[in-house]
N, C-alpha and C positions, 0 to 999 in steps of 0.2 A: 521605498523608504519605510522602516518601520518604525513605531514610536510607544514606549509602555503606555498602556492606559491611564493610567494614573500620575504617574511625573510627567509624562510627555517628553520623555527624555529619547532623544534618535538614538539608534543602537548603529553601533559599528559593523561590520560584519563579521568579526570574532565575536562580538556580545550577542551575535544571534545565533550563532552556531552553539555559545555557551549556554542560549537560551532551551536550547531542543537539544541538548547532550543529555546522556544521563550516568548518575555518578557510578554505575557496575557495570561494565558493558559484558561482563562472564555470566548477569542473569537471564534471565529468557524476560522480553520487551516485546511485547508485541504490539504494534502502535496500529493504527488505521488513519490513514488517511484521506478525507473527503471534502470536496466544495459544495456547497450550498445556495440558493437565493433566501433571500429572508423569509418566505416565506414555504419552505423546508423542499424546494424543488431540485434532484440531482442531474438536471439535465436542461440543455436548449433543444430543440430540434434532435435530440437523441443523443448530444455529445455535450462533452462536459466542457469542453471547450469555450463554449458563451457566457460560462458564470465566472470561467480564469480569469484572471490579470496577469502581468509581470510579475508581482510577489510574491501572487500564488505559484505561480512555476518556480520564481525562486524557493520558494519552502518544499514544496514537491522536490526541486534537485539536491536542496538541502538533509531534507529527511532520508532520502537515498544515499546519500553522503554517508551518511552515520551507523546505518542500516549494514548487516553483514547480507541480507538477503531480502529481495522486494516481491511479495505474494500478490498475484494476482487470477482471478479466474479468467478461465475461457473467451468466454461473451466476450469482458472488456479488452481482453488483448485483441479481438475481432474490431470491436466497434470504433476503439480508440487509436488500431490500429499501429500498434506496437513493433518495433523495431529492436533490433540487436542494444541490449542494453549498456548504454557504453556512455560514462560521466564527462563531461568536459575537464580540460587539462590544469585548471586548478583546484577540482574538486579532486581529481585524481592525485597530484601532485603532495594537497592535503592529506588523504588518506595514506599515502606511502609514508609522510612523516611521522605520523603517527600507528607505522605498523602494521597496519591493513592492507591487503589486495586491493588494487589502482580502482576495480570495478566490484560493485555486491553483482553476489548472484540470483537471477529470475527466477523465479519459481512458478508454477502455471498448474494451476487447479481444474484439472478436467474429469470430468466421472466417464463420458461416453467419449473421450481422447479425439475430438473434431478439431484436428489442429494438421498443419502440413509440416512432412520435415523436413522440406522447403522454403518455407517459411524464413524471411533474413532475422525473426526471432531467434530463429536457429542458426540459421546461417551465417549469420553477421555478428554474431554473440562472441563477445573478448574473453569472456567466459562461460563452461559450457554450464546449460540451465538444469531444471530440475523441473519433470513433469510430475506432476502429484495427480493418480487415480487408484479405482479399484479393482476388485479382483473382477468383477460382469463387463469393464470396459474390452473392446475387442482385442482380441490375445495379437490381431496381427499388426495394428496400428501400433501396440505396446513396442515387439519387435524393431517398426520402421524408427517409432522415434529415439529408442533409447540406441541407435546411431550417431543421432545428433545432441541426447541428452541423455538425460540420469532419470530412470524410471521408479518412482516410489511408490509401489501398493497400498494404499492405507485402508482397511477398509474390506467388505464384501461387494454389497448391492451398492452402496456409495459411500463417496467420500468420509472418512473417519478422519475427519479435523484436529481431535487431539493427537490420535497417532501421527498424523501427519507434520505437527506441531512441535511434538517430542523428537520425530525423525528427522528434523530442521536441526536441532535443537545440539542432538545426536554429535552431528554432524559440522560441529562448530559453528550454527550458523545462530547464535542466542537471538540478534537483533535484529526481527523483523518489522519490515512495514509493510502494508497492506494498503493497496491500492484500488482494491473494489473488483467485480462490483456490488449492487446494492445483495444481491440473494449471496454470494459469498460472504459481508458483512452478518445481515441476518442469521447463516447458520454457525459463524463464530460466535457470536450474543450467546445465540439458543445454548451454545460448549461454552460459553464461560473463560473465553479464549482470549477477549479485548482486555489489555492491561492499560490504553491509554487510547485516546481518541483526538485525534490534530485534525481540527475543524475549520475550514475556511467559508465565511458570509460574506457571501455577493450581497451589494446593495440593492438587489431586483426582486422585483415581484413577478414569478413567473405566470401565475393564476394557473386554474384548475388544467388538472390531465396530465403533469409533469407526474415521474414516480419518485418518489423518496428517495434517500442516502441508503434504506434498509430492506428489505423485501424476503421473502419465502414461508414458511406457515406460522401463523398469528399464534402470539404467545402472549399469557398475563402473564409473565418469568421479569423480574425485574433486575438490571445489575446497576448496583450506584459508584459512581465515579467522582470523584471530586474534581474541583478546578483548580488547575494548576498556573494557568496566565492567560493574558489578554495581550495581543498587540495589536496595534493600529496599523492598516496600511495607506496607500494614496487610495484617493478615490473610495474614500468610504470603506475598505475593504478591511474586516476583522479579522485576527486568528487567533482562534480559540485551543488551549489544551484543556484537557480532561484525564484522571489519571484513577489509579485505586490508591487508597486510602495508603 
């Protein structure tokens, strides 16, 4: 159940989809998506999974909803354990009304291509994905997987984020979100790439040794984002947007 911060007024479930729409969906959106404990930790035990609730995953299936294509690196399709990405049948049934394909498409950011294509990411996928690497990843892995997917080169020795972004982009796919993890975050910041940031605060203190939402080489680079809203969840749980200017 969510509630404005401010009125404290519950939102229907159209009022929360109208909450995270956005009004040009032909511009290029690139959202990010993350959980947090309060005390800025992206992780339990290694998974994100301990900081979720219900309305986090509701927002998660939401923002995929709306999303023409869902970015994610490597690691986190490993760790998180990701599966053929396929929306339940009233998210589906929504996006058809409104003229979209039933499912967005996956996208998977790998420089050194350590993925199977095998994998039910692959295999199980309603529609087919989109491997994003560069030109140093192995020439034969490239091969195996663009069987099962769409191979996009961006890049030499690594990933080149903004081509990779453009070639999204390209490609009808304006409205991405970005699912982590923290060093694929990171080197979006570093390109200038984050147009909006949907934040979810766990009410937990995870204490020291958890890593961050953000990770890969330390930068004084600053980008400012304004605040776009506040919702309230059960259980203490926030969500936050963040957007440019």
């Amino acid at each position: 159940m969510y509630r404005w911060s401010v009125q404290g007024k519950e939102l229907t479930g159209e009022e929360l989809i109208a909450a995270y729409a956005v009004p040009d969906r032909s511009s290029r959106r690139l959202r990010v998506n993350f959980v947090t404990s309060i005390d800025g930790a992206v992780t339990l035990d290694g998974l994100s999974s301990g900081l979720s609730s219900k309305d986090d995953q509701n927002v998660l299936g939401l923002l995929r909803q709306l999303a023409d294509v869902v970015l994610v690196g490597a690691g986190t399709l490993r760790a998180e354990q990701y599966n053929g990405l396929r929306l339940g049948k009233a998210r589906r049934e929504w996006r058809a009304a409104q003229g979209l394909p039933e499912n967005p498409v996956l996208a998977v950011v790998s420089a050194r291509l350590d993925l199977s294509a095998g994998s039910s990411v692959f295999t199980e996928a309603p529609v087919r994905p989109i491997v994003i690497t560069c030109e140093s990843s192995p020439a034969d892995q490239r091969k195996a997987l663009a069987e099962v997917a769409d191979v996009l080169v961006c890049g030499d020795d690594a990933v080149d984020l903004t081509k990779a972004v453009d070639a999204l982009v390209e490609r009808g796919l304006p409205q991405i979100v970005c699912e982590g993890g923290p060093h694929l975050l990171g080197s979006l910041t570093s390109a200038d790439l984050v147009d909006e940031m949907c934040l979810t605060v766990s009410p937990l203190l995870a204490g020291p040794g958890a890593r961050r939402i953000t990770d890969g080489i330390a930068s004084t680079q600053v980008h400012q984002l304004s605040p776009l809203q506040v919702l309230n969840g059960d259980d203490g749980y926030l969500f936050l947007r963040y957007g440019r200017n």
